[in-house]
PyMOL CGO cylinders between C-alpha atoms (Angstrom):
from pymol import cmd
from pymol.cgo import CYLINDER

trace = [
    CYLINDER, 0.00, 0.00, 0.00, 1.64, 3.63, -1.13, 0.3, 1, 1, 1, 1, 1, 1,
    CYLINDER, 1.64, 3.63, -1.13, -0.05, 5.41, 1.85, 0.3, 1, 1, 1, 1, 1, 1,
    CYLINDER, -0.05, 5.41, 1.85, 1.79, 3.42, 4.18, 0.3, 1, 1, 1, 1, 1, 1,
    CYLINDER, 1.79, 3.42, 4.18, 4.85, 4.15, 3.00, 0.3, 1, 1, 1, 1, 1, 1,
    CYLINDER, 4.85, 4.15, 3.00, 4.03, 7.77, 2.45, 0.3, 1, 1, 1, 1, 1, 1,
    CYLINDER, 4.03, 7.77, 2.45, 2.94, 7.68, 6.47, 0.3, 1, 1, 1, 1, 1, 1,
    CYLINDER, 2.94, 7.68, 6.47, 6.34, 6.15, 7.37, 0.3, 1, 1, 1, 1, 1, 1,
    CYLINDER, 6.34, 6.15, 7.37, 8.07, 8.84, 5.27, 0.3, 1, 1, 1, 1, 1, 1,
    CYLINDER, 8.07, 8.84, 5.27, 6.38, 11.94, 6.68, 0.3, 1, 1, 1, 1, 1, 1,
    CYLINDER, 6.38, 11.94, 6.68, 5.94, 10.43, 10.28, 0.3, 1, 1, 1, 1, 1, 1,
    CYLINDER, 5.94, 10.43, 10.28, 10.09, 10.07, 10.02, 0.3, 1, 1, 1, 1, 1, 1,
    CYLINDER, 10.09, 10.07, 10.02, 10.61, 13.21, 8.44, 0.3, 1, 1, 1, 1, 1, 1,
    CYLINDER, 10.61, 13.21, 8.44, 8.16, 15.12, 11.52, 0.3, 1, 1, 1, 1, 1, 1,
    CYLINDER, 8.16, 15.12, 11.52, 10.46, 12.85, 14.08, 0.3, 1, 1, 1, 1, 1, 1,
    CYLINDER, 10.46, 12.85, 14.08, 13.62, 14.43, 12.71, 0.3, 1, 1, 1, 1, 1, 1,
    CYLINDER, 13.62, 14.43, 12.71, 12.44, 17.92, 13.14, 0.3, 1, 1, 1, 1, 1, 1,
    CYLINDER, 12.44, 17.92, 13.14, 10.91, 17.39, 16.55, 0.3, 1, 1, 1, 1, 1, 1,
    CYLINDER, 10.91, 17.39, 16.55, 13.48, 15.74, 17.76, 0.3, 1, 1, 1, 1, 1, 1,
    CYLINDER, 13.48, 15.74, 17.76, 15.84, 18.94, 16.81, 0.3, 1, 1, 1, 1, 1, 1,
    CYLINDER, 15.84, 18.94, 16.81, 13.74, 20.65, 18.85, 0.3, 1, 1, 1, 1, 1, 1,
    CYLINDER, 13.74, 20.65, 18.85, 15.92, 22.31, 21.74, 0.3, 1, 1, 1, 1, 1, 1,
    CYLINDER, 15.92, 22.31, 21.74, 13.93, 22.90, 25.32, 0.3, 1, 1, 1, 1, 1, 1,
    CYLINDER, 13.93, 22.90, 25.32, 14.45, 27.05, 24.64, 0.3, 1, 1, 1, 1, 1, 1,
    CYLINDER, 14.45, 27.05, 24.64, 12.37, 27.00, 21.25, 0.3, 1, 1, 1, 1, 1, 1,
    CYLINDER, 12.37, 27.00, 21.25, 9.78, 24.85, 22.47, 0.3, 1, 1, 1, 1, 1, 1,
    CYLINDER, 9.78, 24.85, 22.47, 8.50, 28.30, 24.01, 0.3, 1, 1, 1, 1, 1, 1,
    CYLINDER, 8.50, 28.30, 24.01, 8.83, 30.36, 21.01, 0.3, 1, 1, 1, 1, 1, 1,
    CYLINDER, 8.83, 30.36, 21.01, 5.69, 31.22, 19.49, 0.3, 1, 1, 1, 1, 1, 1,
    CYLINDER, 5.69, 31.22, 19.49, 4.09, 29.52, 16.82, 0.3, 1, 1, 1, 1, 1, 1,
    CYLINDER, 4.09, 29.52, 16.82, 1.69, 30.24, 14.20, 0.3, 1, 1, 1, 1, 1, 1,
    CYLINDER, 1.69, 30.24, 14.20, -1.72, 30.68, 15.82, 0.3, 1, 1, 1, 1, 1, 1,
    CYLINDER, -1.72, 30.68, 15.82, -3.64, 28.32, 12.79, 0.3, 1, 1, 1, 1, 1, 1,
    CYLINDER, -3.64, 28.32, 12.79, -1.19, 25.67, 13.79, 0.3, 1, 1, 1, 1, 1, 1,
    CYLINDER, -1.19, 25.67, 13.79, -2.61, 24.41, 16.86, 0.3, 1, 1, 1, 1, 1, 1,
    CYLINDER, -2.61, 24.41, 16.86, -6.27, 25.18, 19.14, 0.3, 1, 1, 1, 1, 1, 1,
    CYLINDER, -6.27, 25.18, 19.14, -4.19, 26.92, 21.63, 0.3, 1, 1, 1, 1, 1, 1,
    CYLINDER, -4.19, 26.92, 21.63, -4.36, 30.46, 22.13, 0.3, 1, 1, 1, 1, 1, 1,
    CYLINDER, -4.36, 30.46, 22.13, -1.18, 31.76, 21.22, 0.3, 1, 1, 1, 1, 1, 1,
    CYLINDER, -1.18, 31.76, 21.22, 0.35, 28.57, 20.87, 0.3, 1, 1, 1, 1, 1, 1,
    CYLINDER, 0.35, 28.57, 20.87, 3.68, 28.26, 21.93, 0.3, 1, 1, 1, 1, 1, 1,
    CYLINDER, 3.68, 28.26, 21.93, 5.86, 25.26, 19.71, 0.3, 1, 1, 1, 1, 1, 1,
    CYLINDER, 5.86, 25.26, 19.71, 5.23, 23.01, 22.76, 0.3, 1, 1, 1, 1, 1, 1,
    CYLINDER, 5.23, 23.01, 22.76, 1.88, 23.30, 22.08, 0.3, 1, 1, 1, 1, 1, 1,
    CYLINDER, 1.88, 23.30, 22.08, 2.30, 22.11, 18.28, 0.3, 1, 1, 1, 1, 1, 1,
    CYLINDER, 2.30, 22.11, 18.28, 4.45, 19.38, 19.54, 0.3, 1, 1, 1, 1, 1, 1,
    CYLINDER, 4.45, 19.38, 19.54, 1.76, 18.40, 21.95, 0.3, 1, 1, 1, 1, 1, 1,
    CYLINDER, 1.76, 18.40, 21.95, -0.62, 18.42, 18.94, 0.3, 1, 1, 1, 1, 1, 1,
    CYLINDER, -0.62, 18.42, 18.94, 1.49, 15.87, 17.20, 0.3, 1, 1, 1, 1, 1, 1,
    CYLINDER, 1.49, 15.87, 17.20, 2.12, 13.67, 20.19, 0.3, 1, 1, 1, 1, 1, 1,
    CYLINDER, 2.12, 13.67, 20.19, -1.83, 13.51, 20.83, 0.3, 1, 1, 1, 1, 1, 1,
    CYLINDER, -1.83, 13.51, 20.83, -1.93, 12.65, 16.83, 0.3, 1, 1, 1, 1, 1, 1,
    CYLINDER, -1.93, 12.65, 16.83, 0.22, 9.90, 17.19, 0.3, 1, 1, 1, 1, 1, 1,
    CYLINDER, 0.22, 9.90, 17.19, -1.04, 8.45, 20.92, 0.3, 1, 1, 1, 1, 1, 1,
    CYLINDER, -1.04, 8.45, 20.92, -4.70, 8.25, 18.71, 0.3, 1, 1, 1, 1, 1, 1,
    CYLINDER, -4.70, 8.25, 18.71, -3.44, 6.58, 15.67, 0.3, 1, 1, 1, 1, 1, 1,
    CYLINDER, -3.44, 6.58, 15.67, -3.19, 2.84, 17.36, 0.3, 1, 1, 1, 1, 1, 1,
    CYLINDER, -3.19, 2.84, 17.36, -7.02, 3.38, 18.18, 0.3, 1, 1, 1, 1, 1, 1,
    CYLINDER, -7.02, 3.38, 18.18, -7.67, 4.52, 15.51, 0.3, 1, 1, 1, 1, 1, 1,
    CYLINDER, -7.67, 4.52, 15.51, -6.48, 1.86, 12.83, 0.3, 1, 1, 1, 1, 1, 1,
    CYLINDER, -6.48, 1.86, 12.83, -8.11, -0.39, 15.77, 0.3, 1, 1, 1, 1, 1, 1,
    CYLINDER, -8.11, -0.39, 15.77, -11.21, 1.00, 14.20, 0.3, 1, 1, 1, 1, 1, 1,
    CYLINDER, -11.21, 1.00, 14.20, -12.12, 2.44, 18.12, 0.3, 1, 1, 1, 1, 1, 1,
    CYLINDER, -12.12, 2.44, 18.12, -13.92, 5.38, 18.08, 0.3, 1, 1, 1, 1, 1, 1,
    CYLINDER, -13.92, 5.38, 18.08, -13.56, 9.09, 20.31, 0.3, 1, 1, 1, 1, 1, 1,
    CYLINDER, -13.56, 9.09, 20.31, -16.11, 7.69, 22.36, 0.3, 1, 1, 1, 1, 1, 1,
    CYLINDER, -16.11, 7.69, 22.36, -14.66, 4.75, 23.04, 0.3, 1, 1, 1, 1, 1, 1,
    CYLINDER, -14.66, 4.75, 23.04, -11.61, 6.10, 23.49, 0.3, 1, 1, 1, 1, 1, 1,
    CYLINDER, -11.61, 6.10, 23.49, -12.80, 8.76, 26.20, 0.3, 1, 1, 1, 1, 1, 1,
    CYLINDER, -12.80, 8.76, 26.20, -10.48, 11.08, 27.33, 0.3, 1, 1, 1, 1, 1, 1,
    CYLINDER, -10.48, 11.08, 27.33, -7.75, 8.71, 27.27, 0.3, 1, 1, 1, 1, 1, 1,
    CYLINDER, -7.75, 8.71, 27.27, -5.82, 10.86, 25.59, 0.3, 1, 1, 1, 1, 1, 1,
    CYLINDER, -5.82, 10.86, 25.59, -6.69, 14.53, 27.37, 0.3, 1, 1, 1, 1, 1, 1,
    CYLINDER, -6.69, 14.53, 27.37, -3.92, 16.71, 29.47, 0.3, 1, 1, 1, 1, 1, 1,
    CYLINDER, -3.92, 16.71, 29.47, -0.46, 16.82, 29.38, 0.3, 1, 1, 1, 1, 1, 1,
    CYLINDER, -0.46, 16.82, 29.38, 0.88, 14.16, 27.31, 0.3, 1, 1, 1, 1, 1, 1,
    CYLINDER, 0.88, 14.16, 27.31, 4.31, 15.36, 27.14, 0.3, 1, 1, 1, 1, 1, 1,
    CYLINDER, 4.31, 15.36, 27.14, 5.03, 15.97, 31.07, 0.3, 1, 1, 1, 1, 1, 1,
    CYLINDER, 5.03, 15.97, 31.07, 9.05, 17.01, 31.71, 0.3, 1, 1, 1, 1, 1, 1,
    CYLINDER, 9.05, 17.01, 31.71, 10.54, 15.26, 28.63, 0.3, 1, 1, 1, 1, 1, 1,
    CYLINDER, 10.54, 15.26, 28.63, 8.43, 16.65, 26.13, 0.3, 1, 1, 1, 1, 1, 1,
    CYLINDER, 8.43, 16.65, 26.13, 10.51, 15.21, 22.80, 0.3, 1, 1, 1, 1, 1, 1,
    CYLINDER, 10.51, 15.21, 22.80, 11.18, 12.06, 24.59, 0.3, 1, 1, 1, 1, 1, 1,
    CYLINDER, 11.18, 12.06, 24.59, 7.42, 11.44, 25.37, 0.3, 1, 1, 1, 1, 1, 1,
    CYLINDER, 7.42, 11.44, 25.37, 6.74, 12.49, 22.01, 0.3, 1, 1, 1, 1, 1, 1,
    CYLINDER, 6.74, 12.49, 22.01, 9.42, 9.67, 20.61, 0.3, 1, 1, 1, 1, 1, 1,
    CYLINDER, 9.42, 9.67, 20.61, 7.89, 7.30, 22.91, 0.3, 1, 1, 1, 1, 1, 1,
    CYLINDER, 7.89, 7.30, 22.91, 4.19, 7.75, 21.40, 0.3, 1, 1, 1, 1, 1, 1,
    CYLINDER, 4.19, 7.75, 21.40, 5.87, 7.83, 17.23, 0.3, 1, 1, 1, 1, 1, 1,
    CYLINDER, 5.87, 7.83, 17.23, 7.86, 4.16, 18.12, 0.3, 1, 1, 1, 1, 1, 1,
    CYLINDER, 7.86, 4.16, 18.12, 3.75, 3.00, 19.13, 0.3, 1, 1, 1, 1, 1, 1,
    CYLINDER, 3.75, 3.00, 19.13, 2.25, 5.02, 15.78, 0.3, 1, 1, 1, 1, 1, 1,
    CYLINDER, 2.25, 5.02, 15.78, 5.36, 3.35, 13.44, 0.3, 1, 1, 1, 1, 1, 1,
    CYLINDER, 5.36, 3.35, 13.44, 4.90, -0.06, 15.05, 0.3, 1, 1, 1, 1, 1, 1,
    CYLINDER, 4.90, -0.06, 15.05, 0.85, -0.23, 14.56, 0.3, 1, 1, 1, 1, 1, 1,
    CYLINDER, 0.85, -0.23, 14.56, 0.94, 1.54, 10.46, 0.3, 1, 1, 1, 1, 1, 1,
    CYLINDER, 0.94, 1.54, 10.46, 4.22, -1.25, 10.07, 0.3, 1, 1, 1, 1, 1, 1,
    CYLINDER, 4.22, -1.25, 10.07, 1.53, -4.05, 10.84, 0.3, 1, 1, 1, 1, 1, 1,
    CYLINDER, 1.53, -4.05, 10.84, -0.43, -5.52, 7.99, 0.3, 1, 1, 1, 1, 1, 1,
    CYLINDER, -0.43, -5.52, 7.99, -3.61, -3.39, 7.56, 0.3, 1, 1, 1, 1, 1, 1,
    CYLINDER, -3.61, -3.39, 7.56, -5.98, -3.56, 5.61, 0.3, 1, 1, 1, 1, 1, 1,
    CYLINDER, -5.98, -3.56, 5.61, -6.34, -0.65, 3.11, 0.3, 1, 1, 1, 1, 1, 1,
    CYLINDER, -6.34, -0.65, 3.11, -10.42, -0.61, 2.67, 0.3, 1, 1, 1, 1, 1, 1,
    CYLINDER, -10.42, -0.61, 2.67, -11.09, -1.02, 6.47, 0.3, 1, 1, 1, 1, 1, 1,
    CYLINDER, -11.09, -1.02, 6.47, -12.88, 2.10, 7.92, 0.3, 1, 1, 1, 1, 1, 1,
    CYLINDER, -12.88, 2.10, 7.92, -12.08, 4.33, 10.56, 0.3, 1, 1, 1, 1, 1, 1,
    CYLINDER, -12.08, 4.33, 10.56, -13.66, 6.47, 12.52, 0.3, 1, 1, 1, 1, 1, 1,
    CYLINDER, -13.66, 6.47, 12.52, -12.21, 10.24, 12.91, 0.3, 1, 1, 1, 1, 1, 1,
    CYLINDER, -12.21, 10.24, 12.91, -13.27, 13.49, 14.60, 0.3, 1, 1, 1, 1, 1, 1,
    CYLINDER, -13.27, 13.49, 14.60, -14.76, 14.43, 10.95, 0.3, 1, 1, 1, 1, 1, 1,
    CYLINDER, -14.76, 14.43, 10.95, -16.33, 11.39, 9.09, 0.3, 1, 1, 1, 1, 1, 1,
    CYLINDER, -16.33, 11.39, 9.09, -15.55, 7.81, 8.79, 0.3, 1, 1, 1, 1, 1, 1,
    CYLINDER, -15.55, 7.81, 8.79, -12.91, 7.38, 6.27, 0.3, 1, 1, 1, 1, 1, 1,
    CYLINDER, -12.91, 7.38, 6.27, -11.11, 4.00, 4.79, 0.3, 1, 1, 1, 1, 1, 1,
    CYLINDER, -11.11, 4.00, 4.79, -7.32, 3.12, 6.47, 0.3, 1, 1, 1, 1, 1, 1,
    CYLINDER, -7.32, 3.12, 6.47, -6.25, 4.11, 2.92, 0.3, 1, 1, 1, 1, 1, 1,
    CYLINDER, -6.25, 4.11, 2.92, -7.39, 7.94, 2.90, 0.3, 1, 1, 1, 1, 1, 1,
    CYLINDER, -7.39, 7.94, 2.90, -6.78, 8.06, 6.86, 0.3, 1, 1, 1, 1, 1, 1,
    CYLINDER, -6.78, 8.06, 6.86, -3.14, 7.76, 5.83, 0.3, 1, 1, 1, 1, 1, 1,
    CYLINDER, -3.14, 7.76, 5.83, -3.33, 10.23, 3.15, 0.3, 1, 1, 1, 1, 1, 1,
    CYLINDER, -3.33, 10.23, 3.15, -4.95, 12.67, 5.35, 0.3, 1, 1, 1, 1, 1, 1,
    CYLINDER, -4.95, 12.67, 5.35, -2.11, 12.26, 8.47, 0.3, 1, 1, 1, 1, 1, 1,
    CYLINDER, -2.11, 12.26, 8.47, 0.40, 11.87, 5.87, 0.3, 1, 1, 1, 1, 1, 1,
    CYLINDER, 0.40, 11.87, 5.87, -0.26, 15.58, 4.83, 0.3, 1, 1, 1, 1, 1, 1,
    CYLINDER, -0.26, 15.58, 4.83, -0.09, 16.82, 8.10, 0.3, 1, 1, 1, 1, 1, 1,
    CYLINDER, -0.09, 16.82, 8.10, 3.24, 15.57, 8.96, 0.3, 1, 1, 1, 1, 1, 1,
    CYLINDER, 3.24, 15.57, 8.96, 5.00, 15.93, 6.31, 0.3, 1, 1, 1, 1, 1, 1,
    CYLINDER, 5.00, 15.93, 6.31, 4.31, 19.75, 5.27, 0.3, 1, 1, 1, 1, 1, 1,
    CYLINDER, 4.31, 19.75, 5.27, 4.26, 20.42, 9.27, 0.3, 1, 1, 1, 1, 1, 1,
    CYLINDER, 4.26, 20.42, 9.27, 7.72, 19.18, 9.52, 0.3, 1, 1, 1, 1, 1, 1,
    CYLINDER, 7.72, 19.18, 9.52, 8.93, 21.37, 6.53, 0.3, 1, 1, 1, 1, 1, 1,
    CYLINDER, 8.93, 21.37, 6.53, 6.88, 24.45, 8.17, 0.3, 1, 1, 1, 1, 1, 1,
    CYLINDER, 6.88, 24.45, 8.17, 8.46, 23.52, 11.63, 0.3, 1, 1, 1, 1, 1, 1,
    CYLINDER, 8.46, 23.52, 11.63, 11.79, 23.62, 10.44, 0.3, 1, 1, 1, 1, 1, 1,
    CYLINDER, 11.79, 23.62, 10.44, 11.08, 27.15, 8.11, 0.3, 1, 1, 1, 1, 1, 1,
    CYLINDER, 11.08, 27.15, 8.11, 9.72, 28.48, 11.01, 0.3, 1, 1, 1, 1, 1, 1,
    CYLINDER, 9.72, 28.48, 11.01, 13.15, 28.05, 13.38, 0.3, 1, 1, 1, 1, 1, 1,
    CYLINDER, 13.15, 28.05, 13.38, 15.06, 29.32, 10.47, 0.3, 1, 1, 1, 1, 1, 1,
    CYLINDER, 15.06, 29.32, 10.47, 17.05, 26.04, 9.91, 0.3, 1, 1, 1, 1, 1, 1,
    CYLINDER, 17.05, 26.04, 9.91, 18.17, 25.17, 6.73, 0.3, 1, 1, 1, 1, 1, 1,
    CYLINDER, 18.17, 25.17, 6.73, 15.59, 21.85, 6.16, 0.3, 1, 1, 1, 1, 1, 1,
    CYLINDER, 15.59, 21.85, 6.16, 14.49, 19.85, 3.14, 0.3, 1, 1, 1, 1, 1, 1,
    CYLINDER, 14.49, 19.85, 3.14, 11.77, 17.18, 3.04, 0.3, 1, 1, 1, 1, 1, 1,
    CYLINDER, 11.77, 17.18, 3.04, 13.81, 13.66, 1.99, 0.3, 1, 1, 1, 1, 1, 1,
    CYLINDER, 13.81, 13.66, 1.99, 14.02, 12.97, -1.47, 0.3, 1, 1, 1, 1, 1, 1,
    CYLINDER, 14.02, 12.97, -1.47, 11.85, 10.30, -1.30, 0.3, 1, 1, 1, 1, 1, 1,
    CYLINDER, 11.85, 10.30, -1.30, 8.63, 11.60, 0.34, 0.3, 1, 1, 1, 1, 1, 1,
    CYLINDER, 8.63, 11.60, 0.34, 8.55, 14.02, -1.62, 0.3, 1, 1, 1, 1, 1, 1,
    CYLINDER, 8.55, 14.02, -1.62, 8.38, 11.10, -4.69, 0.3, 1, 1, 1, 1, 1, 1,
    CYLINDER, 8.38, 11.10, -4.69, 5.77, 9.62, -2.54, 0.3, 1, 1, 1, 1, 1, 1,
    CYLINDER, 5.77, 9.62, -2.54, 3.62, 12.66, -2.43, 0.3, 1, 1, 1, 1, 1, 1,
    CYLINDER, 3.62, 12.66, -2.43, 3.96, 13.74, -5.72, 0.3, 1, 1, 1, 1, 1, 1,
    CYLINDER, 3.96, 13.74, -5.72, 2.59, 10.42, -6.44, 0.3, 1, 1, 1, 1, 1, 1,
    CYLINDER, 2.59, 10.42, -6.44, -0.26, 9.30, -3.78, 0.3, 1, 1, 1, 1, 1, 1,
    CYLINDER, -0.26, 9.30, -3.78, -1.24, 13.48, -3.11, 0.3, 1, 1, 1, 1, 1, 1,
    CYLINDER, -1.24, 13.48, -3.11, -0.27, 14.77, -6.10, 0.3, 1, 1, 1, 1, 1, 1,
    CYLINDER, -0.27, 14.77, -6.10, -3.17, 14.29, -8.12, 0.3, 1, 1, 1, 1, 1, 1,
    CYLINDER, -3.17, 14.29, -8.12, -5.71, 15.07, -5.45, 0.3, 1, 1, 1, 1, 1, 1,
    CYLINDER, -5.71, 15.07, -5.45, -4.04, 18.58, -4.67, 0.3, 1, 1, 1, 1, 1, 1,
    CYLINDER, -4.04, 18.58, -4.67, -7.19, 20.23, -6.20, 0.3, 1, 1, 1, 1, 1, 1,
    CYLINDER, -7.19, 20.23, -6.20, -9.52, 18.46, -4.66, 0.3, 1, 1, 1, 1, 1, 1,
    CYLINDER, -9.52, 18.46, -4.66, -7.90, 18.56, -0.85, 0.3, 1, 1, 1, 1, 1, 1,
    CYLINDER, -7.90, 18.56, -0.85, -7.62, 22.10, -2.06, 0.3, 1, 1, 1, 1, 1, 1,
    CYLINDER, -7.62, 22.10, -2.06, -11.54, 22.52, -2.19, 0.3, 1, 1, 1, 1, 1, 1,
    CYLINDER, -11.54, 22.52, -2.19, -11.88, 20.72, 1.09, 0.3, 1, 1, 1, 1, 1, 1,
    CYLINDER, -11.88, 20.72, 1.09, -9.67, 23.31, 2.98, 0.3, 1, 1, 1, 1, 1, 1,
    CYLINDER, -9.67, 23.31, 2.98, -6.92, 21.14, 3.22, 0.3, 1, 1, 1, 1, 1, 1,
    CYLINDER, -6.92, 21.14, 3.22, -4.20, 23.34, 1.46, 0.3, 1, 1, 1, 1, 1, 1,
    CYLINDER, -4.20, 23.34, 1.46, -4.22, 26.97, 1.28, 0.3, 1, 1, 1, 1, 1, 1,
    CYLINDER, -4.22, 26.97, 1.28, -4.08, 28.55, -2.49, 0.3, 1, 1, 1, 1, 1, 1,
    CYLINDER, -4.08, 28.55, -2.49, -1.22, 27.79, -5.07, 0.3, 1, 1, 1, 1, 1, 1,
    CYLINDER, -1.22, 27.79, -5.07, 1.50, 30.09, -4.27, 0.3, 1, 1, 1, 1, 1, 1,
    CYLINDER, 1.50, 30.09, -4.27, 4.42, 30.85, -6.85, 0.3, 1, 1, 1, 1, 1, 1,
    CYLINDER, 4.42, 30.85, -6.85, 7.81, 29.81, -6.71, 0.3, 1, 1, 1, 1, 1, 1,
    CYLINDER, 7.81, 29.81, -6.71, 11.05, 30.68, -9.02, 0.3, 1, 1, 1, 1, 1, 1,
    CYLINDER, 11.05, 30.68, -9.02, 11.51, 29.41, -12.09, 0.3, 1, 1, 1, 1, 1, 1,
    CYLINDER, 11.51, 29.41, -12.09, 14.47, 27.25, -11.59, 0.3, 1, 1, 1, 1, 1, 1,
    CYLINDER, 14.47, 27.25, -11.59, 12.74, 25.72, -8.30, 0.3, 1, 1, 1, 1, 1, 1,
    CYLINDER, 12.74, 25.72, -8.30, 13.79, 22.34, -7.42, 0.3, 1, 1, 1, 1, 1, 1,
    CYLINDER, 13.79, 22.34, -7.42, 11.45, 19.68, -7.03, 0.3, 1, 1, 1, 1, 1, 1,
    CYLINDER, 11.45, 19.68, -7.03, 10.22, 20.11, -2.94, 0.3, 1, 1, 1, 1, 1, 1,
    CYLINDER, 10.22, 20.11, -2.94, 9.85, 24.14, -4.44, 0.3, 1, 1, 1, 1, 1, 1,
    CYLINDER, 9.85, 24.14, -4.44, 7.37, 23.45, -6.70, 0.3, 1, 1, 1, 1, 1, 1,
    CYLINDER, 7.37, 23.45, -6.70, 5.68, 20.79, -4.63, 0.3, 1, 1, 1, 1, 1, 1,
    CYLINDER, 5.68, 20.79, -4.63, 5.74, 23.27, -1.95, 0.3, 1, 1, 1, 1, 1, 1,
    CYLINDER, 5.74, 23.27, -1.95, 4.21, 25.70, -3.90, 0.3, 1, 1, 1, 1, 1, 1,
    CYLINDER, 4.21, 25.70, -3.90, 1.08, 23.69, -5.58, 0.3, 1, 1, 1, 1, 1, 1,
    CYLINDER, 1.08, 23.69, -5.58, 0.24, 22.81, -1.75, 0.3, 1, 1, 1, 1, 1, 1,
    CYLINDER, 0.24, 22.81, -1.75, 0.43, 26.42, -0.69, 0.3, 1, 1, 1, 1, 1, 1,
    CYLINDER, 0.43, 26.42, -0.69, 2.83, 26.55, 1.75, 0.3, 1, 1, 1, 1, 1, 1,
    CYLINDER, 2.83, 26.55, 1.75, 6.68, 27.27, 0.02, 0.3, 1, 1, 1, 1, 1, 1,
    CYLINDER, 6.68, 27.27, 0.02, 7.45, 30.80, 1.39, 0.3, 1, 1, 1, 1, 1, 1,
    CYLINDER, 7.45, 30.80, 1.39, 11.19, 32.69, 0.63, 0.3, 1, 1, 1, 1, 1, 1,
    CYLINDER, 11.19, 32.69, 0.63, 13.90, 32.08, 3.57, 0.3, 1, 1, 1, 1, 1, 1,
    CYLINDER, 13.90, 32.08, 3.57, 14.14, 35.71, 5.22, 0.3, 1, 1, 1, 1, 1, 1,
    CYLINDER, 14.14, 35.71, 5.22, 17.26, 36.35, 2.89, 0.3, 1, 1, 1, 1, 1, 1,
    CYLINDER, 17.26, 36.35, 2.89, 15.34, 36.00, 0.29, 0.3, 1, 1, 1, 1, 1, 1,
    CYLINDER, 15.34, 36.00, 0.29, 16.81, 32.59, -1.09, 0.3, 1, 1, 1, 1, 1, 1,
    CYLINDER, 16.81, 32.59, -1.09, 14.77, 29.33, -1.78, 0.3, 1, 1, 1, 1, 1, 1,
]
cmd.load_cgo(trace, "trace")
């Protein structure tokens, strides 16, 4: 199944850029549409993710919120915040490595969806999150060659319609001798200039 391999991609790719993550930025501000939070501070994204990843096992378990309850409300990252969050990604890799069964469907906050699109949809969120994450601290960061094959391929041709869900912001431009992330980047809506003004 592509979308598993996609999901392995971008969960690894998210890992590597969390796991960067020193204890000082984690109370730098962050983007207020990236998390629920008012002004969300990067801990709060980073708790986002780790709540993302503690529901995924339940999730491809086909459980649903209300079974669930609030087993996965409060402070999931306590005093090691990137070490809980490692501890809850090893869990998410080890249940999408298992065989699954791409039709199955699962139930999520917005509509029941099949394991297939599930991964799609938590694909996208990791993987453009960990390329924002990184923009955002001003490090010098590219997605892995290979996820960005992988999204090209499995997202690619749905861009427009994720686009018409709300799912991507509108098609932003990029040079014309951008690379291949660039111009991925920019169909999804999210490349934006390094403050210098390079790529």
């Amino acid at each position: 199944m592509k979308q598993k391999e996609l999901f392995l991609q971008a969960d690894a790719a998210l890992r590597s850029v969390i796991d960067r993550i020193t204890p000082d930025q984690l109370d730098e501000p962050a983007p207020t549409d990236w998390a629920v939070t008012p002004n969300p501070t990067l801990r709060d994204v980073v708790a986002a993710h780790a709540r993302d990843e503690a529901w995924l096992p339940d999730v491809l378990r086909g459980r649903t919120i209300e079974e669930a309850g609030d087993s996965y409300n409060g402070d999931l990252l306590g005093d090691d915040p990137i070490g809980a969050y490692d501890r809850l990604n090893d869990l998410a890799t080890a249940a999408v490595s298992q065989d699954l069964d791409p039709e199955k469907i699962v139930h999520l906050s917005y509509g029941d969806f099949s394991v297939r699109e599930y991964l799609e949809h938590v694909s996208i969120y990791r993987a453009f999150q960990a390329w924002s994450i990184a923009r955002q601290l001003g490090w010098d960061y590219a997605l892995p060659a290979a996820l960005v094959e992988s999204l090209e391929e499995v997202v690619g041709p749905q861009i427009d319609g994720f686009r018409a869900m709300g799912v991507f912001p509108a098609e932003v431009p990029v040079p014309d001798d951008a690379d291949r992330e660039t111009r991925l980047l920019g169909r999804v809506g999210y490349w934006m200039p390094k403050a210098d003004g390079t790529k």
